[in-house]
C-alpha positions as CSV (number, residue, x, y, z in Angstrom):
1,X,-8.5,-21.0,-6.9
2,X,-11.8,-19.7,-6.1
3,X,-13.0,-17.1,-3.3
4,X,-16.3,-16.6,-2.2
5,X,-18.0,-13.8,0.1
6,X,-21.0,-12.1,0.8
7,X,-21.0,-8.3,1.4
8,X,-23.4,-6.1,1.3
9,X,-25.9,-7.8,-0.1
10,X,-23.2,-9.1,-3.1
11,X,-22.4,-12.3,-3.6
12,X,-19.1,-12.2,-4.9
13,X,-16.5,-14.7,-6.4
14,X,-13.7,-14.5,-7.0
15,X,-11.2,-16.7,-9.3
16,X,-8.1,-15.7,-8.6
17,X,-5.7,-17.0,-11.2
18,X,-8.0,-15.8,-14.4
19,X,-8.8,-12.4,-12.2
20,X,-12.4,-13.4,-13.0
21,X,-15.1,-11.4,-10.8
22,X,-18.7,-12.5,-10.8
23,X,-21.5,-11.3,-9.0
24,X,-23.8,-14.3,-9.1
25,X,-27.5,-15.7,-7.3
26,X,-27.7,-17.0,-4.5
27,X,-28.2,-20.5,-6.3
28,X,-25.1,-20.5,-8.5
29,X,-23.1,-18.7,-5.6
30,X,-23.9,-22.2,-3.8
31,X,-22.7,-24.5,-6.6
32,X,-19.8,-23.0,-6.7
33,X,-19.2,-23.6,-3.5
34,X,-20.1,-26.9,-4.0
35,X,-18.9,-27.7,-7.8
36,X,-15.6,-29.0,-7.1
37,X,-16.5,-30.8,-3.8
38,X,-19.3,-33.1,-5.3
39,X,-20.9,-34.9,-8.2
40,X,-23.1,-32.6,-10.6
41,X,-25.9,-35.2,-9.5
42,X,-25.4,-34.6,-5.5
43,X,-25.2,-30.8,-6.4
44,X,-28.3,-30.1,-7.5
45,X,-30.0,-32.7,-5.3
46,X,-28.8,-30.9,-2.2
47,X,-29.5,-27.4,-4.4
48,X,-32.9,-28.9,-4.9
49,X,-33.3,-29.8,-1.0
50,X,-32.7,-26.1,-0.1
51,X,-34.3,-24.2,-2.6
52,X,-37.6,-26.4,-3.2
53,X,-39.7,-23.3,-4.9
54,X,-36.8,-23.4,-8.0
55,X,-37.9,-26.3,-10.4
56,X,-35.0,-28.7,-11.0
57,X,-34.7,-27.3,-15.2
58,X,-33.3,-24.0,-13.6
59,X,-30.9,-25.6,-11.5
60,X,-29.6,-27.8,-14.2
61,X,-29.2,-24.5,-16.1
62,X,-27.2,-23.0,-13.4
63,X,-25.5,-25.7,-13.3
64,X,-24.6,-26.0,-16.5
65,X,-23.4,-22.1,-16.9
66,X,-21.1,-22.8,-14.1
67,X,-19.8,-25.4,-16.4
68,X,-19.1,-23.1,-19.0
69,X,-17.5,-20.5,-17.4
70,X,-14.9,-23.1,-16.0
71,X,-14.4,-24.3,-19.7
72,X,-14.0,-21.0,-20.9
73,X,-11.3,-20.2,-18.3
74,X,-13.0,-17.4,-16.1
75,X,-13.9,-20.1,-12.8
76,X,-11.2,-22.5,-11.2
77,X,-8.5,-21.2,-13.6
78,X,-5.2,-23.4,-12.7
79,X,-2.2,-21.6,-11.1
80,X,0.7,-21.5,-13.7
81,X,2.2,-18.3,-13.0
82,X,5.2,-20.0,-10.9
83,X,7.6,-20.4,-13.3
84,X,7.2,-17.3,-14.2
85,X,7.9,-15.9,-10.8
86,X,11.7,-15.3,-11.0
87,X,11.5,-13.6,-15.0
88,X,10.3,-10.4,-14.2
89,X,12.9,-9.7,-12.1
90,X,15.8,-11.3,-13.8
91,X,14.5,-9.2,-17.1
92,X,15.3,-5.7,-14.9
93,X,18.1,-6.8,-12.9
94,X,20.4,-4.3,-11.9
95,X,17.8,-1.1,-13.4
96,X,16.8,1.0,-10.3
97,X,13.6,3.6,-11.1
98,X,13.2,4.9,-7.3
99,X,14.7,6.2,-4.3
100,X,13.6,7.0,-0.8
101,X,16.0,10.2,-0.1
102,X,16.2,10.0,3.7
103,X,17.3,13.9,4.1
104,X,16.7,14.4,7.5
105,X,17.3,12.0,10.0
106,X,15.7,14.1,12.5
107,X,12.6,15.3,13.5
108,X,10.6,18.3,15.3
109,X,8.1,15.5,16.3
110,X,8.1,12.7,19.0
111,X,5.6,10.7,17.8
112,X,6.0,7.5,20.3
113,X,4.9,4.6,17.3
114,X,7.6,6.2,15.1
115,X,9.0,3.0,13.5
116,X,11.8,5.2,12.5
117,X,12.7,6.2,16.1
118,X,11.9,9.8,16.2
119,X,13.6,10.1,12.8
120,X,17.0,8.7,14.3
121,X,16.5,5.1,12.9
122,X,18.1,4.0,15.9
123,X,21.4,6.0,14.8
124,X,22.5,10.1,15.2
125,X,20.7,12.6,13.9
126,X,22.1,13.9,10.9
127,X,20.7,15.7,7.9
128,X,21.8,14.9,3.8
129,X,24.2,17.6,2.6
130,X,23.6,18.6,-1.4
131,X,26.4,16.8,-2.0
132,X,25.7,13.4,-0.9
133,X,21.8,14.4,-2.7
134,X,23.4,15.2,-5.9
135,X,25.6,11.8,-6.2
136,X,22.5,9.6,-5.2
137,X,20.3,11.2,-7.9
138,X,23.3,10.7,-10.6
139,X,23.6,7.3,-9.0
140,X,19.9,6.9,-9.7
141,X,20.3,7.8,-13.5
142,X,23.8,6.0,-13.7
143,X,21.3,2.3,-13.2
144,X,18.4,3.3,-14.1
145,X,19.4,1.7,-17.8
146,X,16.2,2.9,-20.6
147,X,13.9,3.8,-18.1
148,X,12.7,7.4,-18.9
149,X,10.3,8.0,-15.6
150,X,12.1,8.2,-12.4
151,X,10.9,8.8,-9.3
152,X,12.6,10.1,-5.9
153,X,10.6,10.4,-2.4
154,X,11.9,12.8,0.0
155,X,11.3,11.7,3.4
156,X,12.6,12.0,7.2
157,X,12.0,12.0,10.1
158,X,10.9,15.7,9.0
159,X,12.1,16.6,5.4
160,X,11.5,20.0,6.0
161,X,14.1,20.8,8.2
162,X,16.4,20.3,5.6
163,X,13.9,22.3,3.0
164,X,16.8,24.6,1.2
165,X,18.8,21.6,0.4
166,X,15.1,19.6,-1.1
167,X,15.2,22.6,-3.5
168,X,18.7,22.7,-4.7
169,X,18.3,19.3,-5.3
170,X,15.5,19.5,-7.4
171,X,16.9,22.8,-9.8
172,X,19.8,19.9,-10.4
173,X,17.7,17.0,-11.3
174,X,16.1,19.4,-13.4
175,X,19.5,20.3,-15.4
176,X,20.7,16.7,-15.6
177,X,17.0,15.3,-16.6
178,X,17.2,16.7,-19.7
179,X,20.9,16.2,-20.7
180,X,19.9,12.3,-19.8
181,X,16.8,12.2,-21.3
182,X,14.9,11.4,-18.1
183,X,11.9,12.5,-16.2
184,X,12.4,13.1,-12.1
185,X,8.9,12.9,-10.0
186,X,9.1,13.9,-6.6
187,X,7.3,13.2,-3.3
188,X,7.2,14.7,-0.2
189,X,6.1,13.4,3.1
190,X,5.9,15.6,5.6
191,X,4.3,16.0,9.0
192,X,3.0,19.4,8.6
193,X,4.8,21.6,11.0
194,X,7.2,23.8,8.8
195,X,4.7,24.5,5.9
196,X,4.4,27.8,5.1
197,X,4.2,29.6,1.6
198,X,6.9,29.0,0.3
199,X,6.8,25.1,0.6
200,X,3.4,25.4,-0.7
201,X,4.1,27.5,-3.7
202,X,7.5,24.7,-4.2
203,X,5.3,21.2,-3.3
204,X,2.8,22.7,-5.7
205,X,5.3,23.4,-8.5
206,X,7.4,20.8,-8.3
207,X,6.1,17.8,-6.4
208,X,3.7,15.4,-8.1
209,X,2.4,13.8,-4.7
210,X,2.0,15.2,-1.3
211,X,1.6,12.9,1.8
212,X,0.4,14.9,5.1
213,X,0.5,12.8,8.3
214,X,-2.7,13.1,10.1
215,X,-3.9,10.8,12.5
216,X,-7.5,12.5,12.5
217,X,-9.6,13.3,15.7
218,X,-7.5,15.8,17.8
219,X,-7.9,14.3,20.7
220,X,-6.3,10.5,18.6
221,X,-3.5,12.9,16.5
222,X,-2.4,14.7,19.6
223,X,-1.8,11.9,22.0
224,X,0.9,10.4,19.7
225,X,1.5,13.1,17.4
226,X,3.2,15.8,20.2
227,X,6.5,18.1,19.8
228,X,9.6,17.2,22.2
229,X,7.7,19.5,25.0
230,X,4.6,17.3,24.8
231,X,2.1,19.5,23.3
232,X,-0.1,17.7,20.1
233,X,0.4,19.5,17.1
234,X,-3.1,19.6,15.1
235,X,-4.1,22.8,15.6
236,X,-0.6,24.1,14.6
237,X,-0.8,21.6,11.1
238,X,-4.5,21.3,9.6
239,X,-5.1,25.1,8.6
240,X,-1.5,24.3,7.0
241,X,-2.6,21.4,5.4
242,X,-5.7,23.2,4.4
243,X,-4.0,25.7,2.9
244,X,-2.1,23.3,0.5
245,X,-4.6,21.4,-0.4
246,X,-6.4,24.2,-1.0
247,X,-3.8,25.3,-3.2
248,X,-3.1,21.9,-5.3
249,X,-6.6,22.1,-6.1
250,X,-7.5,19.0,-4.2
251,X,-5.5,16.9,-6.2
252,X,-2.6,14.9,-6.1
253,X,-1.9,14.6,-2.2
254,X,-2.6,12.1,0.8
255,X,-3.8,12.5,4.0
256,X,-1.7,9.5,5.7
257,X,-3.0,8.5,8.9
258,X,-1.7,5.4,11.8
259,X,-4.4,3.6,13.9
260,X,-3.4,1.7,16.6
261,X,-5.2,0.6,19.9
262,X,-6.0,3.1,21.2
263,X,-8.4,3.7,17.9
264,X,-9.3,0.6,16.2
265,X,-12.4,2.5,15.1
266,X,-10.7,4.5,12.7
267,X,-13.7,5.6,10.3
268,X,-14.2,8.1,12.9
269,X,-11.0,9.7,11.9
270,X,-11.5,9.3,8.2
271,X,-15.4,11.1,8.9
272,X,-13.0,13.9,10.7
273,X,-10.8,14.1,8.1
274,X,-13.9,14.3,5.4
275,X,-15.2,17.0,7.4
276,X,-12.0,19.2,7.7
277,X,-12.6,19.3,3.4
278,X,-9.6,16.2,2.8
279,X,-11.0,13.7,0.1
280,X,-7.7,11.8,-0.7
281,X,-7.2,9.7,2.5
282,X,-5.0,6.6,3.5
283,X,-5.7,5.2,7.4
284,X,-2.6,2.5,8.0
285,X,-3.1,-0.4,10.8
286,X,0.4,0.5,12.9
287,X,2.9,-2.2,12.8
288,X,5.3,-1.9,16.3
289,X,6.6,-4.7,18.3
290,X,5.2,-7.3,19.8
291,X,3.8,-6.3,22.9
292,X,4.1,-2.4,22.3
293,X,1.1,-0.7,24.3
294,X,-0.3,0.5,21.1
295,X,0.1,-3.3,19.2
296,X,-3.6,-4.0,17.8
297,X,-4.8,-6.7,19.6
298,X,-7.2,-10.0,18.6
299,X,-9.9,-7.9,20.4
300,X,-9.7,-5.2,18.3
301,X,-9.8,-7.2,14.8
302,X,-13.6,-7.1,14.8
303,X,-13.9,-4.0,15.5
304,X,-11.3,-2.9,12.6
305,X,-13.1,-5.3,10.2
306,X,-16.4,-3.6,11.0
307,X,-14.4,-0.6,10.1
308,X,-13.8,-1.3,6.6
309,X,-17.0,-2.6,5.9
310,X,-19.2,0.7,7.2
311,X,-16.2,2.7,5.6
312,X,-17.1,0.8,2.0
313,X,-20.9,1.8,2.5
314,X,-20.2,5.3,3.6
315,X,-18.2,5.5,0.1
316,X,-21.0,4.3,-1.6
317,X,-23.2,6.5,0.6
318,X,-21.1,9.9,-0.9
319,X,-20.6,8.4,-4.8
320,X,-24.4,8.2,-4.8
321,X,-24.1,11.9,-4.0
322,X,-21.7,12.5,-6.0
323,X,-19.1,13.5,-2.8
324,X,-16.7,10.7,-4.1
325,X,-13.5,10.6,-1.9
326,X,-10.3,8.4,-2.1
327,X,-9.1,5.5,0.3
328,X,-5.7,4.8,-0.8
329,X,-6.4,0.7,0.1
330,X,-9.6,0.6,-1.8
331,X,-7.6,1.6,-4.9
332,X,-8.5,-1.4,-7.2
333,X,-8.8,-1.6,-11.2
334,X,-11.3,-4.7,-11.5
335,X,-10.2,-4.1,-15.4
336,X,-6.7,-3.8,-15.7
337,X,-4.5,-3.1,-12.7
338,X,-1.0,-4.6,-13.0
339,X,0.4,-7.1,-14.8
340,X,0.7,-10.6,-13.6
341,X,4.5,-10.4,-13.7
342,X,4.1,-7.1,-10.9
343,X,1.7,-9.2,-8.9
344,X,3.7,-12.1,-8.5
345,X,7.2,-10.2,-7.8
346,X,5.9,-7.4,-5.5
347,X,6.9,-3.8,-4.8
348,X,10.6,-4.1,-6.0
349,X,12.5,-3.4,-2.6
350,X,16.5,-4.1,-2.9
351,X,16.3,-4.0,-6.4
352,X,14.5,-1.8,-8.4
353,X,13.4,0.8,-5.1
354,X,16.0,1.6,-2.4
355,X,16.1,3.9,0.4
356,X,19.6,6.5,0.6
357,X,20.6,7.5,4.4
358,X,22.4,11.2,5.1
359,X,25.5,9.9,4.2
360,X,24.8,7.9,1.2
361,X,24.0,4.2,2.8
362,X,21.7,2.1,0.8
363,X,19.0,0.1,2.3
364,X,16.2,-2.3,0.5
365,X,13.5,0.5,1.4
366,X,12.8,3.1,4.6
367,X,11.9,0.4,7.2
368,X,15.3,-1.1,7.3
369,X,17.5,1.4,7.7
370,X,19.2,0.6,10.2
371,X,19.3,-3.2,10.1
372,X,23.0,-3.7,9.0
373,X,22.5,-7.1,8.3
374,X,20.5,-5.7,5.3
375,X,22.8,-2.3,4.1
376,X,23.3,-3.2,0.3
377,X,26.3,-0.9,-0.2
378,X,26.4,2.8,-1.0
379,X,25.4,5.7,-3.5
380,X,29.5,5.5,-4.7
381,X,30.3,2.1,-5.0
382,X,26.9,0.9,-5.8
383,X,25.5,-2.6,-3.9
384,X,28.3,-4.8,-2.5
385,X,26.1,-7.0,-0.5
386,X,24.8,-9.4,-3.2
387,X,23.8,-12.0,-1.1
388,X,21.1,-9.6,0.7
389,X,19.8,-8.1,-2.5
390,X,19.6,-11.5,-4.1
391,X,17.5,-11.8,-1.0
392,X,14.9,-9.3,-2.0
393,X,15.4,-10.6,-5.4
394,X,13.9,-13.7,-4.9
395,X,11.4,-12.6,-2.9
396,X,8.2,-12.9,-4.5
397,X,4.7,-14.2,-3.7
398,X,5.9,-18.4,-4.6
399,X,8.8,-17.7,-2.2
400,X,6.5,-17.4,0.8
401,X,5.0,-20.9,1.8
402,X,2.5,-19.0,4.0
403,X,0.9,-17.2,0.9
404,X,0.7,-20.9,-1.1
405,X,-2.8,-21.5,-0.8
406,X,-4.2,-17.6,0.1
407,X,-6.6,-16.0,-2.1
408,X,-5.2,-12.8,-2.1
409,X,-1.8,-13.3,-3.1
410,X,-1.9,-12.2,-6.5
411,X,-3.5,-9.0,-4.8
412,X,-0.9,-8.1,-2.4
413,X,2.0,-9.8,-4.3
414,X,3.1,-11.6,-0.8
415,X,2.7,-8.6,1.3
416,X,5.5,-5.7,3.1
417,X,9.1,-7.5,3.7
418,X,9.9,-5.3,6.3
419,X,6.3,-6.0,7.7
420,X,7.4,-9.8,7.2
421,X,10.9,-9.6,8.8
422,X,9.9,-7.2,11.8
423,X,7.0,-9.9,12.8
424,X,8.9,-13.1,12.0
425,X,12.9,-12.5,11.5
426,X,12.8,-13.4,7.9
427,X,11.4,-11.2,4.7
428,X,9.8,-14.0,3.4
429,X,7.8,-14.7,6.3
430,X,4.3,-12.9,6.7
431,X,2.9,-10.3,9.1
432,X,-0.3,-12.5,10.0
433,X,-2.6,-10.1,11.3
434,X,-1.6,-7.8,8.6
435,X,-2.2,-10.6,6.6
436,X,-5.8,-11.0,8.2
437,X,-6.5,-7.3,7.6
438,X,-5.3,-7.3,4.0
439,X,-8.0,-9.9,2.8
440,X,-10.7,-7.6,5.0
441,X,-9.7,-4.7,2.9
442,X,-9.8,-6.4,-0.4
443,X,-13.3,-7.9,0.2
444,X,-14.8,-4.5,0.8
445,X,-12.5,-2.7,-1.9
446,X,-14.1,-5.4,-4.7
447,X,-17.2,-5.2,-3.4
448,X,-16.9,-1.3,-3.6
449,X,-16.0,-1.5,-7.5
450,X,-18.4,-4.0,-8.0
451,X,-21.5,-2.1,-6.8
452,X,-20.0,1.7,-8.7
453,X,-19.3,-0.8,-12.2
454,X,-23.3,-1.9,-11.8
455,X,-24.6,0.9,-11.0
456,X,-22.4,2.6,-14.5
């Protein structure tokens, strides 16, 4: 499979299977378009027809190094990675490596496209005692089987309103790492409004990544972003913010941002984030239900597309000033990246990543808590619903008819279930217009690595 764009001023192709990229002419980026739907004699006659000031003799070249880069397996490279879609995940069966510690099922926040329901995931509120905290990080160990690295994401509603128990948590998995031989790294998402020193001098000692929700312009963050009394909280959180960063040494963190439709042209939050002195930045199309006020709309797609293209320039714009900053979807290895087995069997949700409730529920990951349906057991008597997990199990990117014949699927490894099940009812349907948005972002996020490994 073979995907062609132009960005730019790139032409860019793509074979998907061999993870070839080539950045070709404008004559050989239109016989690959046409090599597989023609004779090579109709090829260059109609190559010929268009480009009359090129003498046939460096067409036929063309031609013929089109030839050999199918031959030598780097263009139209045959899909045979379906058999081996299934192995991956039979080889770690039953070996966990993460958890999503939901340790406050609250919130000091009422953010009104909170998937999770103000933090209440549709439930009571309720915060995770040290007890439940300390059985679902020995339940971690207990199946994590020879894997030395394990990671644990602390995460709400607000996880700082249970901060004292998040530390006592972490002195323990620092006793029991070492009698187990294992390595704990911690995450903390966080909204901002309880930071103070202390959580600073902590985040910075103990956790390895930081992600600070911040929807950028004031005047965007505090519409949606307000405490129970209405009032918008960015003045209270971005000297906070500020002051972390500041502190980590600019490293290791994320500013996490939601646009929706009320601001499909995002980049203007990203420019405010830049300007507040935040270099490691994620923006996140918001997924909510169908019809939901703040639901992007077909009328906005444009506009968002435009926004990831004019966001790749301005990052090209600040590397050649050497002002380089992070967009956590523009993350690609053109190189190396993951293995094929990763991009074919996805992100591991309900098998080797699950997501721990107050009260010691397990769920597939954080966006279906809540959905009984898909409760996998608990941190005591491990997963009792097989058939669900064997669900997620068998949910990779060959699973999903709709990703059969799209470029990108060994890119996004079929996409989000829960994006999948929210917009269709089943986890291996797709989220369409995430789908759409996806490809967008990979476009500009190759073309971005192509023109920095050029220019190197």
């Amino acid at each position: 499979m073979v995907h062609q764009y132009k960005l730019n001023g790139y032409n860019i192709v793509l074979d998907i299977c061999s993870g070839g990229v080539h950045v070709v002419d404008d004559i050989t980026y239109d016989i690959i378009e046409a090599f597989e739907k023609q004779t090579r004699d109709e090829v260059i006659t109609s190559i010929s027809s268009k480009y009359n000031e090129v003498s046939i003799d460096e067409i036929e070249e063309c031609y013929t190094q089109v030839e050999s880069l199918k031959s030598s397996g780097a263009l139209f490279t045959p899909d045979t990675f379906e058999p081996m879609a299934d192995k991956l995940k039979a080889k770690t069966a039953g070996v966990i490596k993460a958890l999503c510690l939901h340790v406050a099922h609250t919130c000091n926040l009422n953010c009104s496209y909170c998937f999770a329901s103000q933090g209440k995931y549709h439930g009571e509120r309720a915060v995770m005692s040290l007890e439940v905290g300390k059985r679902a990080l020995d339940f971690l160990v207990e199946n994590s089987g020879s894997r030395h690295n394990l990671e644990v994401d602390f995460f709400g509603g607000e996880p700082l309103m249970n901060f004292q128990m998040i530390k006592d948590l972490v002195a323990y998995a620092r006793e029991i790492e070492k009698k187990h031989n294992k390595k704990f790294r911690f995450t903390l998402t966080t909204n901002g409004v309880l930071i103070d020193d202390d959580v600073i001098d902590f985040a910075n000692r103990e956790m390895s990544n930081v992600v600070l929700s911040l929807d950028g312009r004031k005047e965007i963050h505090d519409k949606y972003r307000v405490d129970y009394a209405g009032n918008g909280s960015w003045e209270r959180i971005v000297p906070k913010f500020q002051k972390l960063v500041d502190a980590r040494g600019g490293k290791n963190y994320y500013m996490r941002g939601t646009f929706t439709h009320s601001n499909p042209d995002f980049l203007e939050d990203i420019k405010v984030m830049l300007d507040l002195g935040f270099n490691e930045l994620s923006m996140e199309p918001v997924v909510c239900a169908k019809g939901d006020k703040e639901e992007l709309t077909e009328e906005d797609f444009p506009i968002v597309c435009k926004q990831y293209e004019d966001l790749a320039s301005l990052m090209l714009k600040k590397h050649s000033e050497g002002k380089d900053f992070t967009f956590y979807h523009y993350m690609i290895d053109l190189k190396g990246g993951p293995c094929i087995y990763k991009r074919i069997s996805g992100c591991g949700s309900g098998t080797e990543y699950m997501a721990v409730t107050p009260w010691g529920d397990l769920y597939p990951c954080h966006q279906f808590v809540g959905e009984e349906k898909y409760k996998l057991g608990d941190i005591y008597k491990g997963v009792t619903n097989k058939e669900a997990q064997c669900e997620f199990a068998s949910c990779n990117v060959y699973a999903r008819p709709d990703c059969k014949d799209c470029w990108a699927k060994l890119y996004c490894s079929g996409g989000c279930a829960a994006n999948a099940y929210h917009a269709t009812g089943s986890v291996r349907g797709v989220y369409e217009y995430g789908c759409r948005l996806f490809r967008k972002r990979m476009e500009c996020a190759i073309m971005v690595a192509v023109a920095k490994a050029l220019e190197e």
